[in-house]
N, C-alpha and C positions, 0 to 999 in steps of 0.2 A: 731366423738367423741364417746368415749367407755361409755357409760354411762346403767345403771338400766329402765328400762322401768315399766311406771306408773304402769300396771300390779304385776309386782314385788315386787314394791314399797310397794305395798298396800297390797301384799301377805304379805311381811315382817311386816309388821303394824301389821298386823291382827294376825301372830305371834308371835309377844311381846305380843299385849294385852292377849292372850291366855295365854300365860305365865307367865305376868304378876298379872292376875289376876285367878288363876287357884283352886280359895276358889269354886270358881262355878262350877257346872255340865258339863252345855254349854252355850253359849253365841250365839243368831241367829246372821245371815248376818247382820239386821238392828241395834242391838244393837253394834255391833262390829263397823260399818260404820259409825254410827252416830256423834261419837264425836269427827272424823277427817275432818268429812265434805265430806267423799267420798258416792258417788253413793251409793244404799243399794243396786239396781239390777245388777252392774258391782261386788262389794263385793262377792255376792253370786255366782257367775260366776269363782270369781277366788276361794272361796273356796271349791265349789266342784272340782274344775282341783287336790288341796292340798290332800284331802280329795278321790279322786280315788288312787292318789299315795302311801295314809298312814301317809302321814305328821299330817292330822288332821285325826280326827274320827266325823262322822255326827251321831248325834243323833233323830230318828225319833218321832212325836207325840208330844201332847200338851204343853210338858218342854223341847223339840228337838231341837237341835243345834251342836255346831261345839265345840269339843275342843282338845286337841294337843294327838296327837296319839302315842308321843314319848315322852319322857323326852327331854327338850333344847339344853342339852348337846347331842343328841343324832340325831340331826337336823343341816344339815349343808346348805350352803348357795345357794350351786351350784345343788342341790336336790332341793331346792325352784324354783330356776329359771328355771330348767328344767321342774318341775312340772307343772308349768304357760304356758312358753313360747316352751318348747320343748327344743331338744338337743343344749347344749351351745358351740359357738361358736363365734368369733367376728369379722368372716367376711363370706361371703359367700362362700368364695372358700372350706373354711373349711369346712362347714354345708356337713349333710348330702344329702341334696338335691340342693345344691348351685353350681351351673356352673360361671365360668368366662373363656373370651372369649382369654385374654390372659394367659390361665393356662399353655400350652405349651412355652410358652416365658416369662412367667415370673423370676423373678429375687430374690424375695423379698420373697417368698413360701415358702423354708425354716425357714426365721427367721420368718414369722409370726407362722406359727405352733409351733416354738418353744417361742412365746410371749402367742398363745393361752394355750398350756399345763401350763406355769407361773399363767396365770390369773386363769388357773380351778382350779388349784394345791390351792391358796391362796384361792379362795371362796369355795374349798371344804377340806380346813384346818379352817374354819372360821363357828362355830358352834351359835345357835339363844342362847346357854345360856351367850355367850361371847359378842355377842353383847348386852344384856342387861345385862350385867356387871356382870352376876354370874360367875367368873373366868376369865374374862375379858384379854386378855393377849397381850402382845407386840409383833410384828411382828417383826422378824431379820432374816434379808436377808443375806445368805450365801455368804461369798465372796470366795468360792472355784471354782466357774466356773463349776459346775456339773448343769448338767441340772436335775436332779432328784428332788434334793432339794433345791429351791430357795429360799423358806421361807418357817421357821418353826417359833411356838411360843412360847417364853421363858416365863416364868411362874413368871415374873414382872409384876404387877397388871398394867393398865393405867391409870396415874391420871387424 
């Protein structure tokens, strides 16, 4: 199953509310964590991984905290998950450090690479100010059969 790992999850989290609520300076781990119910010392874990990459900015000392390093618009999604988890991939043949045993005989290597490129292409067209609906836009999926562009966003709000 292709799915977000809590990690991620919680990175995304922690980037709405930053953005969300960005009247503020900064915001620590435990105040960010708190009112999702997640861990405050896993929190703080994934936001300095954010936070070495440039997504957020740490602020040190008695008012010190975390807040978004970039404008939302300017944060895209596949840059999160890298940030967290490392380089994105959605299987291990892919990965940069991933062996499989039948890579020589396999069959299927092609179209995953070209499923992988689709999935990075989409999460790294898919910006943190769109998902929290500052320009929010609709996904359409090319029916030209170009592998370049399989989806773009057309500039139809989502209701």
């Amino acid at each position: 199953m292709l799915k977000l790992s809590k990690k991620v999850d919680y990175g995304l989290i922690a980037l709405i509310h930053l953005a969300q609520n960005s009247e503020r300076c900064s915001w620590s781990a435990r105040e960010i964590a708190q009112p999702y119910n997640i861990p405050a010392q896993l929190m703080a874990k994934i936001l300095q991984k954010m936070a070495r990459s440039g997504i957020i900015k740490s602020h040190q000392g008695i008012h010190g905290g975390y807040a978004l390093g970039r404008q939302p618009d300017l944060i895209n999604v596949v840059e999160v998950i890298e940030s967290i988890e490392g380089p994105f991939s959605i299987t291990n043949c892919i990965s940069e450090t991933g062996y499989c045993v039948q890579f020589e005989k396999c069959t299927i290597k092609s179209p995953i690479h070209l499923l992988n490129d689709a999935v990075h292409l989409i999460l790294k067209q898919l910006t943190l100010a769109q998902m929290i609906g500052q320009g929010m836009m609709q996904p359409k999926y090319n029916s030209d059969n170009s592998s370049n562009n399989l989806v773009t966003f057309s500039s139809l709000p989502i209701a």
